[in-house]
KETORLO-967937 format. One record per residue (C-alpha): residue number from 1; y, z, x. Coordinates in Angstrom, 3 decimals, decimal comma. Example, Ala and Ser with C-alpha at 12.3 -4.5 7.8 and 13.67 -1.06 7.14 Angstrom:
% residues 2
<rec 1; <-4,500; 7,800; 12,300>> <rec 2; <-1,060; 7,140; 13,670>> 
***
This chain:
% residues 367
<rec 1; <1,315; 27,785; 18,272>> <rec 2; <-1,977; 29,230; 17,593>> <rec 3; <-3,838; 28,281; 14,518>> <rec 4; <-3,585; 31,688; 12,868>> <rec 5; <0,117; 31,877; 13,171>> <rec 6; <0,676; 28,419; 11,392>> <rec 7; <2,248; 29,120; 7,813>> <rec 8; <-0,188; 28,366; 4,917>> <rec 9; <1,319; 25,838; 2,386>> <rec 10; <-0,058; 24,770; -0,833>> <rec 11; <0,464; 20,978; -1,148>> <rec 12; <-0,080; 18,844; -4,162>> <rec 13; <-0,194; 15,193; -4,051>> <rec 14; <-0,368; 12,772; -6,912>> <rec 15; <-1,986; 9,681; -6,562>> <rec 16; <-5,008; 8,498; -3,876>> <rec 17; <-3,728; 5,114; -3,133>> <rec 18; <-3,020; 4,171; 0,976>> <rec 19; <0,184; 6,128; 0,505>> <rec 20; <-1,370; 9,214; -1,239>> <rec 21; <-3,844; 9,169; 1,378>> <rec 22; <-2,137; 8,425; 4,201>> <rec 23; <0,211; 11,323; 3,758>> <rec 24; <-2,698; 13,293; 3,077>> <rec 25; <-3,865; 12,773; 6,095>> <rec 26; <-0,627; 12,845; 8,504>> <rec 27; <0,002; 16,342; 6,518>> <rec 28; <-3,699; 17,548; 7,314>> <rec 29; <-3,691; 17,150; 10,995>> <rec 30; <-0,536; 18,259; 11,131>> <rec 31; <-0,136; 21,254; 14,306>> <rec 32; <2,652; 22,947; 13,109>> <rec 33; <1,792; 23,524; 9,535>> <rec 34; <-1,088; 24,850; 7,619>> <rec 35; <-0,779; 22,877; 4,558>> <rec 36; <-3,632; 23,606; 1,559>> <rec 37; <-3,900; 20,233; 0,171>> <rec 38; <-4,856; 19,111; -3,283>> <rec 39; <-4,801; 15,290; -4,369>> <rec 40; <-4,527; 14,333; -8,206>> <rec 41; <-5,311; 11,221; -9,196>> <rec 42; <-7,104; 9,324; -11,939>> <rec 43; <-8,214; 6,427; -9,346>> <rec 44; <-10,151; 7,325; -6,672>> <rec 45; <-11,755; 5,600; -3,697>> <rec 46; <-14,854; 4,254; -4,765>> <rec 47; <-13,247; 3,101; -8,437>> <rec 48; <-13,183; -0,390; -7,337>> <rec 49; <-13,442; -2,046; -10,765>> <rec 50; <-10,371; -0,347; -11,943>> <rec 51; <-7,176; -2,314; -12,509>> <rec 52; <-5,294; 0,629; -13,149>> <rec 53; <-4,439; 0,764; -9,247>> <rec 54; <-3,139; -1,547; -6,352>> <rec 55; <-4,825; -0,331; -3,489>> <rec 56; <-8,631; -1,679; -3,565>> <rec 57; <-6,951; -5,066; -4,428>> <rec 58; <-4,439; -5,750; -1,668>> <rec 59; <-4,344; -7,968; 1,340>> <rec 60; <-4,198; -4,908; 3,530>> <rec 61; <-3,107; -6,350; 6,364>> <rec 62; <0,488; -6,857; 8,563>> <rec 63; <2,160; -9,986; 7,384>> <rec 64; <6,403; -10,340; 7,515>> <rec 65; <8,120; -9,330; 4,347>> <rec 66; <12,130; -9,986; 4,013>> <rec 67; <13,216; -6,526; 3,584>> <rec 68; <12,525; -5,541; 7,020>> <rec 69; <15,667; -8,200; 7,836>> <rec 70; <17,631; -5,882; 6,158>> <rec 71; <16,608; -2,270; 5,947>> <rec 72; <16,029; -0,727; 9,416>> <rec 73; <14,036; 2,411; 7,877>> <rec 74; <11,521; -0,402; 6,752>> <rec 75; <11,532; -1,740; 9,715>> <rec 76; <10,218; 1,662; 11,450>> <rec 77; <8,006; 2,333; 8,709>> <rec 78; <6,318; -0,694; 9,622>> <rec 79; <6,787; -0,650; 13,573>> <rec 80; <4,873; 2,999; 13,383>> <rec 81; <2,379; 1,877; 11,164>> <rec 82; <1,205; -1,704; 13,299>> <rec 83; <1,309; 0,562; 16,125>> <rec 84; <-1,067; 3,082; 14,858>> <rec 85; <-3,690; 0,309; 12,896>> <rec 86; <-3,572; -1,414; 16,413>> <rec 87; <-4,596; 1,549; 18,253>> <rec 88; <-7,791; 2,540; 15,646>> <rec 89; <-9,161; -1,388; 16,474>> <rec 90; <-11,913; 0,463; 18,468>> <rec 91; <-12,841; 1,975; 15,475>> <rec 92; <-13,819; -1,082; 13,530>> <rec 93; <-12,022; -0,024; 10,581>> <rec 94; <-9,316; -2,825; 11,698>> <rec 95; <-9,542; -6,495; 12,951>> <rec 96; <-7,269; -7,586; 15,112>> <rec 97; <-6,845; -11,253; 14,424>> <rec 98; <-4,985; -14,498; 15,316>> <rec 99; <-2,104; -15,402; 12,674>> <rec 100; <0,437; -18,265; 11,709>> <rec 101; <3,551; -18,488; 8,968>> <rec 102; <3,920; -22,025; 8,747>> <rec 103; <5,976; -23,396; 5,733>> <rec 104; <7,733; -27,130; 5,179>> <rec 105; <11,443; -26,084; 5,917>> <rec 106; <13,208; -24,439; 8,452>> <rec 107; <14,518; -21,470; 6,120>> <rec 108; <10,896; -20,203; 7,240>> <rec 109; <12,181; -19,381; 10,586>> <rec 110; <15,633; -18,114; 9,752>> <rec 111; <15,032; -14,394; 9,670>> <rec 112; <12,610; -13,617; 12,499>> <rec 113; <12,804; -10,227; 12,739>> <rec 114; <9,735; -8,721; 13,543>> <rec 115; <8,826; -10,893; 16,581>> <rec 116; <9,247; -7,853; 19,137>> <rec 117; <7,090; -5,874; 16,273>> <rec 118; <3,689; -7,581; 16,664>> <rec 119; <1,926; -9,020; 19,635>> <rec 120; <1,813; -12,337; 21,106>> <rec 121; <4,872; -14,072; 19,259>> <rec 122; <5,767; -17,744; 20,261>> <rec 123; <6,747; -20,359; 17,956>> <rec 124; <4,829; -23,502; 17,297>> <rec 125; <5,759; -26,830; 17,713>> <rec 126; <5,527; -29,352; 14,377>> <rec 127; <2,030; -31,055; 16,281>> <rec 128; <0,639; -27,377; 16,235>> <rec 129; <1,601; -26,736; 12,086>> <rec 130; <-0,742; -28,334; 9,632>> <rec 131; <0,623; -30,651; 7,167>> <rec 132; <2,081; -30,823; 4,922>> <rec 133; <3,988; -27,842; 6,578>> <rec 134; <6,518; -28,749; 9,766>> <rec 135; <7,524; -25,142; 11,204>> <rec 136; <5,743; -21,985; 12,009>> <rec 137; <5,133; -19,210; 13,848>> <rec 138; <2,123; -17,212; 15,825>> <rec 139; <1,262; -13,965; 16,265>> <rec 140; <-1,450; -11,431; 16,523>> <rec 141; <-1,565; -9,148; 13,670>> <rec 142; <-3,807; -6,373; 12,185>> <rec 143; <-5,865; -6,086; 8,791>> <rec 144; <-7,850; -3,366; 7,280>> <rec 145; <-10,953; -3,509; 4,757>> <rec 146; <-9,813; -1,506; 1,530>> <rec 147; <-13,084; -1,149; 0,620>> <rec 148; <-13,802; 0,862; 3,847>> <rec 149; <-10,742; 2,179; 4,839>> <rec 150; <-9,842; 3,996; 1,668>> <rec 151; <-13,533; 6,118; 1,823>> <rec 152; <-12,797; 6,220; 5,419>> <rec 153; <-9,513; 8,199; 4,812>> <rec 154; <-10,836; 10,239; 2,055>> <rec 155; <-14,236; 10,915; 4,070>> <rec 156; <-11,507; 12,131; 7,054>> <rec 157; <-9,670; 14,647; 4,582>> <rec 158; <-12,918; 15,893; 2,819>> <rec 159; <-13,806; 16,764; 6,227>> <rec 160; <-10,491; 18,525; 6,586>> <rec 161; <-10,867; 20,483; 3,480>> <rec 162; <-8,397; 18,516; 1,485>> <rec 163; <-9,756; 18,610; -2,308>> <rec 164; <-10,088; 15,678; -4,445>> <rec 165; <-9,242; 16,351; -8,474>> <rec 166; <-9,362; 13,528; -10,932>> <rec 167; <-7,535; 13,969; -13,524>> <rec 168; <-4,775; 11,549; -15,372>> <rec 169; <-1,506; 13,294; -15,115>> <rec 170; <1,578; 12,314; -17,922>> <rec 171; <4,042; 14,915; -16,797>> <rec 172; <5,240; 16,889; -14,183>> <rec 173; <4,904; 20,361; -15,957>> <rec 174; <1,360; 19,785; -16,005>> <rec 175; <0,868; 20,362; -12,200>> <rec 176; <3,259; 23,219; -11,801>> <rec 177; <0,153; 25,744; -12,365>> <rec 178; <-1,341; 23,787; -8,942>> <rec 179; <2,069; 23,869; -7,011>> <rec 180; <2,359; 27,517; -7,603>> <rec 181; <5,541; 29,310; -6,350>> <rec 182; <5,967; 28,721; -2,684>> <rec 183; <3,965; 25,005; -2,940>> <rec 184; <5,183; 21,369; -2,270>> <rec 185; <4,528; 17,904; -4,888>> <rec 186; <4,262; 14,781; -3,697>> <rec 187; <4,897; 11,989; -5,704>> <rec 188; <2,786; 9,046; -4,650>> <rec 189; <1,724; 7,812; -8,213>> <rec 190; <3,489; 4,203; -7,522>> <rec 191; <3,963; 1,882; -10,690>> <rec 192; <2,685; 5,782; -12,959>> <rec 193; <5,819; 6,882; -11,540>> <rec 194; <7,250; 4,808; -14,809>> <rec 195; <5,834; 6,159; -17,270>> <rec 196; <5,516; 9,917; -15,467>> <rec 197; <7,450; 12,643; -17,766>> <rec 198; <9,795; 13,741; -15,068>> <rec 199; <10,154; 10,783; -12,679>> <rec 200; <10,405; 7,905; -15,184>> <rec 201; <11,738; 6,074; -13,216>> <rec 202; <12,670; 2,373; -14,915>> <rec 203; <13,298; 0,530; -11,549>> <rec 204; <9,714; 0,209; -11,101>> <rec 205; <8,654; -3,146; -11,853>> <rec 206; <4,754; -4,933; -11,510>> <rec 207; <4,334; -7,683; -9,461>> <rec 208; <0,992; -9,690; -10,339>> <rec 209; <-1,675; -10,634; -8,314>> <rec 210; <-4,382; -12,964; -8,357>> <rec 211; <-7,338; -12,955; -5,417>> <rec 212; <-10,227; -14,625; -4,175>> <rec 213; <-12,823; -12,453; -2,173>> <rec 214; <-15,183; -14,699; -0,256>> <rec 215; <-18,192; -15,002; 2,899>> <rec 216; <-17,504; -17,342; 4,649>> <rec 217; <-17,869; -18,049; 8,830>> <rec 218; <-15,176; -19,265; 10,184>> <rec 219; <-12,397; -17,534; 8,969>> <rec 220; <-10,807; -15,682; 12,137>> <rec 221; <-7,331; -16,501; 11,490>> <rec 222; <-5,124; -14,946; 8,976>> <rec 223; <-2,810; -17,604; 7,823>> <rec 224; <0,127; -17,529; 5,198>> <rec 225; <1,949; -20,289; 3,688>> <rec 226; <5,483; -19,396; 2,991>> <rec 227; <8,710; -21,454; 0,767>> <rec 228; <11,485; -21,120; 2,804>> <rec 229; <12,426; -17,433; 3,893>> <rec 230; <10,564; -15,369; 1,102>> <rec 231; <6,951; -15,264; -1,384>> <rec 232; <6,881; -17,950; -3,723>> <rec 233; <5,291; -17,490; -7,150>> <rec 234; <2,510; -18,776; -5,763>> <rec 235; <1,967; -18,035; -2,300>> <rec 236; <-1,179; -19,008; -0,508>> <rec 237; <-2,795; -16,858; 2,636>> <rec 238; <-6,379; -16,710; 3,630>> <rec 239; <-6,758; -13,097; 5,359>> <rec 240; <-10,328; -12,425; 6,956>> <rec 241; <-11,240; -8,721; 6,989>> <rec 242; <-13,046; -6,347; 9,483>> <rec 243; <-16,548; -5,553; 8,243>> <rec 244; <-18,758; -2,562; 9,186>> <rec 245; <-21,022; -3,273; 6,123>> <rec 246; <-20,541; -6,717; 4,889>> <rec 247; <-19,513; -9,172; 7,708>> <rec 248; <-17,488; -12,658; 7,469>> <rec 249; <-15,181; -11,978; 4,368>> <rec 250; <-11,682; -12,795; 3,629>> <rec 251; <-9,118; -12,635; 0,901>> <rec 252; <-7,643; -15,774; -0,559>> <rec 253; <-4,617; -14,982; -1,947>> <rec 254; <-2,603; -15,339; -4,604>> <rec 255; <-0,191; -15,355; -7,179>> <rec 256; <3,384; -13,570; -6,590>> <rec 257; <4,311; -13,133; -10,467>> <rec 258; <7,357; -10,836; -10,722>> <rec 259; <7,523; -9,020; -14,077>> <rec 260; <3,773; -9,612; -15,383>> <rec 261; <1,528; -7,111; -16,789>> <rec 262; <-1,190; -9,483; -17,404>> <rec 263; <-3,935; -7,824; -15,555>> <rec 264; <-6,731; -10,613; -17,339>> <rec 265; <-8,340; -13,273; -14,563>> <rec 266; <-7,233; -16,662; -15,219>> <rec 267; <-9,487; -18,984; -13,412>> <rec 268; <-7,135; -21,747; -13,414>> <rec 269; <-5,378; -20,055; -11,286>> <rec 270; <-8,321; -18,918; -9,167>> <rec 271; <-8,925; -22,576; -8,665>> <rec 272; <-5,224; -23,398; -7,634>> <rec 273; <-5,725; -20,462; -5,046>> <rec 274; <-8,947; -22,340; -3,693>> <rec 275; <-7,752; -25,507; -3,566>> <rec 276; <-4,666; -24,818; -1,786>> <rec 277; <-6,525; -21,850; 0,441>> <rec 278; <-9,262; -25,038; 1,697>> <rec 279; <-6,144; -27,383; 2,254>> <rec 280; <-5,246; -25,111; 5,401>> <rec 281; <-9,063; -23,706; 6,053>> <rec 282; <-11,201; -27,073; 5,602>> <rec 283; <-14,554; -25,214; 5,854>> <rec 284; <-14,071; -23,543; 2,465>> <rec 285; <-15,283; -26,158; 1,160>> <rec 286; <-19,024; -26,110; 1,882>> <rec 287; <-20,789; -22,721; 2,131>> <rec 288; <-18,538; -20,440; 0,585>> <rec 289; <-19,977; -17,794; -1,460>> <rec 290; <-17,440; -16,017; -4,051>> <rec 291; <-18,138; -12,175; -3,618>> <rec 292; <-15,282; -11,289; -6,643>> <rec 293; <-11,913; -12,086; -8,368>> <rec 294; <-9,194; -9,469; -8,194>> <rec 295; <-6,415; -9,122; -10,427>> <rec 296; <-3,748; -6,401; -9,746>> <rec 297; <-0,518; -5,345; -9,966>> <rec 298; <1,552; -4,667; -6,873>> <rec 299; <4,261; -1,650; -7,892>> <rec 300; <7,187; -2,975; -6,583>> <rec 301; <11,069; -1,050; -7,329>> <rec 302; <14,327; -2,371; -7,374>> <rec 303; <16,693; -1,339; -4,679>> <rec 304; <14,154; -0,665; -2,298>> <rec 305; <11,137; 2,156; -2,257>> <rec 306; <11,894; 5,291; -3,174>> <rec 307; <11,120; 8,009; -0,414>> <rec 308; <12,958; 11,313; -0,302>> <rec 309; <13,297; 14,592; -1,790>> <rec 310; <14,369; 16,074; -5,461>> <rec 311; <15,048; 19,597; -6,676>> <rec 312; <13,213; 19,546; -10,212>> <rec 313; <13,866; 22,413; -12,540>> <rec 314; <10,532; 23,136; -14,781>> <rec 315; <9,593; 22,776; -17,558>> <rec 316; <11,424; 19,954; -18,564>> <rec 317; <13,831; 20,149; -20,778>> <rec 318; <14,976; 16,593; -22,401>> <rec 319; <17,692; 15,841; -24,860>> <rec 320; <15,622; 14,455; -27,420>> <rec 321; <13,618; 17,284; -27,585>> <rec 322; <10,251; 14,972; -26,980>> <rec 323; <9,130; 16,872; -23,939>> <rec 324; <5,453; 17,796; -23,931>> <rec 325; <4,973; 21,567; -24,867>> <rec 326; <2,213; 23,020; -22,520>> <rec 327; <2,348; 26,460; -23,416>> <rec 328; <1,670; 29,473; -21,426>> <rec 329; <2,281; 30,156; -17,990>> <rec 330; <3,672; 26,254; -17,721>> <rec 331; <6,812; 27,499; -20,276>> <rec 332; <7,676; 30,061; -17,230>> <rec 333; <11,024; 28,842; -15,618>> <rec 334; <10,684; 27,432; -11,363>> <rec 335; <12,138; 24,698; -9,686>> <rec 336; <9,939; 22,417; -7,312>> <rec 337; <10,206; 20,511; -4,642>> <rec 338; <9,375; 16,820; -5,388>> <rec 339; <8,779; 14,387; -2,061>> <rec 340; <8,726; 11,099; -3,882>> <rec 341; <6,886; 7,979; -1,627>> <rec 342; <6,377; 4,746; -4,210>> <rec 343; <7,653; 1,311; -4,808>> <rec 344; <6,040; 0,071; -1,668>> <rec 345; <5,439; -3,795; -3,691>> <rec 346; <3,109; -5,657; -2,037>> <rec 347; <3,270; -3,926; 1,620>> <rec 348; <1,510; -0,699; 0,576>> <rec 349; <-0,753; -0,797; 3,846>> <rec 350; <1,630; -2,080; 6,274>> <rec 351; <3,839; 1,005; 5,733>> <rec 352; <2,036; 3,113; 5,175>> <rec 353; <2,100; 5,712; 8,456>> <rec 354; <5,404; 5,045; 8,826>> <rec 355; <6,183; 6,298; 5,661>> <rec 356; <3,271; 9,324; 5,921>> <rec 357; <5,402; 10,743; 8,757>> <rec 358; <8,937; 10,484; 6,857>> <rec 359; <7,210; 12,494; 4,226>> <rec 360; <5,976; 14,776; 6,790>> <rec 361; <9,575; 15,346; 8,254>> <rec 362; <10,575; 15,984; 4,337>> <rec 363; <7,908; 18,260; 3,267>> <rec 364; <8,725; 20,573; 6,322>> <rec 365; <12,512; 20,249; 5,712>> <rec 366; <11,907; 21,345; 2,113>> <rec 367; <9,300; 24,796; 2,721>> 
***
């Protein structure tokens, strides 16, 4: 299909997290489909100090999460997206790195199910597991830099003509001027997805987290320490991270604190991280230089993440009669089409190009 035959489609998507991005992206290079793309958001790449977003602030890389035991859509969401972070190594927006799970009990190991998913899987015998942990696992995984990779992908769509807009949006009326009458919506706004007029959708819970970002040489291995078969409140993982402009840095992670909004540093905490971070990576101790502390809060969702489509009649009309009155044009009657992609948790990056090409398959679905 030539270029000029494709169909022209305006496409508006709400929030420039990995997700918003990453469907940005998938959508923008896609051959069958013109789309005209527009991304709201009031984060941005390059609004690193904000805490009013997940994505700057995460691990970023593959590590095993229980719900791909369970849910085989997960599973491919994160199958395609290893895949595709393992073929842009060259790049050297991602590291390919050495890893271990290693935990005290065997519960660790009782749900292996993403051995045939990443590369070089054996497991490790107790001589091989530092103490006090007995059992755990190897692997080669991959891990991205969101301080790179998130200009990186909105460098790639700039370049593609998508549009950036920052603005904070509270309903769902208030982008029906930008979807116009034959356009598409995204939903990508994560944990705003809430408190958005429209969506408000109450499953969506916080999950906090604490970080250390360090320098350090060393650090080639991404390592996780993990109670039983899950996260503990207080996991521990020391993830190093690819560097085109800063070299030898890692993450030192965390806290796992379902339910808290606290989004204030507490440096106890930081200290618990570092002291149980050096008990598996020695060298911490001497030489380390703290770059920052992060503090964020991972939008996780009950029953799963939410990705699929919804007819939404606008405007709004509620019961209670509270419903923002825009005025204008916006009172006009239309339905949209909503593609909703949040409630990702704390696994935002490792699904996300799995989950850009479901949304894909739904977008084109719903023209």
């Amino acid at each position: 299909m030539s270029f000029d035959s494709k169909p022209r489609v305006p496409l508006v998507i709400l929030g420039a997290g990995v997700t918003g991005l990453t469907i940005a992206y998938t959508a923008a290079c896609d051959s069958d489909v013109d789309f005209d793309i527009t991304i709201i958001a009031r984060d941005m790449p390059g609004d690193w100090h904000s805490q009013a977003w997940a994505s700057p602030f995460a691990g970023a890389n593959w590590s095993p999460n229980p719900l791909g035991a369970t849910d085989e859509r997960v599973r491919r969401w994160e199958q395609i997206t290893f895949d595709r972070l393992w073929d842009m190594a060259p790049l050297g927006l991602v590291k390919v790195t050495p890893a271990k799970v290693i935990g005290e009990t065997d519960g660790l190991l009782s749900t292996i199910w993403w051995q045939d998913l990443v590369r070089d899987f054996k497991l490790l015998s107790e001589s091989e597991v530092p103490a006090p942990c007995k059992v755990g696992a190897a692997f080669t995984t991959v891990c991205v830099n969101p301080f790179e990779y998130l200009p990186w992908l909105r460098s790639e769509l700039e370049s593609r003509g998508v549009v950036f807009h920052r603005q904070y949006i509270r309903s769902l009326d208030e982008v029906k001027p930008l979807v116009g009458k034959t356009g598409l919506l995204v939903n990508a706004t994560s944990l705003g997805s809430r408190s958005l007029i429209g969506v408000e959708d109450t499953a969506m819970y916080p999950i906090r987290g604490q970080s250390i970002i360090v320098e350090r040489t060393g650090l080639e291995e991404f390592v996780t320490v993990r109670s039983g078969g899950g996260l503990s409140e207080l996991p521990t993982s020391i993830t190093p991270r690819p560097g085109l402009t800063q070299m030898n840095t890692a993450s030192l992670n965390g806290t796992y604190q379902i339910g808290s909004w606290d989004t204030s540093l507490d440096m106890s905490a930081a200290k618990g991280i570092f002291d149980r971070c050096s008990v598996i990576a020695p060298c911490l101790k001497e030489g380390t230089k703290i770059l920052m502390h992060t503090v964020a809060l991972r939008p996780d969702r009950k029953g799963g993440p939410r990705v699929e489509a919804e007819r939404i009649s606008l405007p709004l009309v509620r019961s209670d009669g509270l419903a923002p009155n825009l005025g204008g044009d916006a009172e006009q009657p239309q339905d949209i089409t909503v593609i909703h992609a949040y409630g990702m948790g704390a696994t935002g990056y490792q699904r996300s190009w799995g989950v850009a090409i479901e949304v894909l398959s739904l977008l084109k679905e719903n023209m």
